[in-house]
C-alpha positions in Angstrom: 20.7 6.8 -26.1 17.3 5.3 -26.5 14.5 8.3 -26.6 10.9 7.9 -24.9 9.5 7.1 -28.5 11.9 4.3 -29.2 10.8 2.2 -26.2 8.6 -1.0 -27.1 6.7 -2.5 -24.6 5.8 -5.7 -25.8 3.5 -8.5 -23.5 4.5 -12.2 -25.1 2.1 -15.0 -25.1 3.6 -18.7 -24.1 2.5 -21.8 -25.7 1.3 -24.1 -22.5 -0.8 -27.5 -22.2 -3.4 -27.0 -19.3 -4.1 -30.4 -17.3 -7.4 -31.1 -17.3 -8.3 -34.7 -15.8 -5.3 -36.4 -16.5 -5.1 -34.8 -20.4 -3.2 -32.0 -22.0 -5.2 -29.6 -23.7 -3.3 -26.6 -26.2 -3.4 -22.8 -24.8 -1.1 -20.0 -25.0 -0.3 -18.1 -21.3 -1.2 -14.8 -21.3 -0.6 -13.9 -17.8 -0.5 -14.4 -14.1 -3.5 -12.9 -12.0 -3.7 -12.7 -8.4 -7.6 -14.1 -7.0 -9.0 -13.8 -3.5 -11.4 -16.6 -3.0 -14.8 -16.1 -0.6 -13.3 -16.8 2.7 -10.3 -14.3 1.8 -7.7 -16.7 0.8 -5.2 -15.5 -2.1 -3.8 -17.6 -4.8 -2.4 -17.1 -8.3 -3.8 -18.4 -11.6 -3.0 -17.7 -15.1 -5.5 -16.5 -18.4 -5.6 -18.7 -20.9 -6.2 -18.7 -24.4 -7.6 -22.3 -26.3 -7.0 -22.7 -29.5 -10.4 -21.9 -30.3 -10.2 -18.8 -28.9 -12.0 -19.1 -25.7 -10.0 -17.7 -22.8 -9.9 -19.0 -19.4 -9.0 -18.7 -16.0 -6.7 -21.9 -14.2 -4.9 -22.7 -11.0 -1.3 -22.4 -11.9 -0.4 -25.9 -11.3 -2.4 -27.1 -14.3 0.0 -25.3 -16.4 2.6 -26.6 -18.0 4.7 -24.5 -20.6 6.3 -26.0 -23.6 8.7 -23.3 -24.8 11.4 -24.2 -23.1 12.8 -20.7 -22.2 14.5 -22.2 -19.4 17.0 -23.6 -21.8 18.1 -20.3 -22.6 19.2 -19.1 -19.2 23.1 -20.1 -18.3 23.0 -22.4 -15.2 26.1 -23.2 -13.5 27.3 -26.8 -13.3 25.2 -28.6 -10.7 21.8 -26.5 -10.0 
């Protein structure tokens, strides 16, 4: 049985490409945040890290993840 001391919390960055007018930059994903804008609407976004270190904030449909983790998930024949 696992003891309080022998629990690892560990976040994990993601390698992405962030789409910025029709080019792929490098980043790594960090995480998702949730935003309010000035008339109160919500959306999500993600922080982002460039590779030269500068971290940024983007809608989350200009990320694209290139880890494949999907590919280690068991799908059944036909999803």
């Amino acid at each position: 049985m696992a003891e309080l001391h022998d629990i690892e919390i560990k976040i994990e960055v993601r390698p992405c490409y962030i789409i910025l007018n029709a080019k792929k930059k490098k980043a790594l994903f960090h995480r998702w945040i949730e935003k309010t804008d000035m008339l109160n609407h919500k959306y999500t976004a993600g922080i982002i890290e460039y590779e030269n270190g500068r971290i940024d904030e983007v809608h989350y449909g200009q990320i694209e993840f290139c880890d494949n983790k999907i590919k280690s998930y068991a799908f059944e024949e036909g999803d």
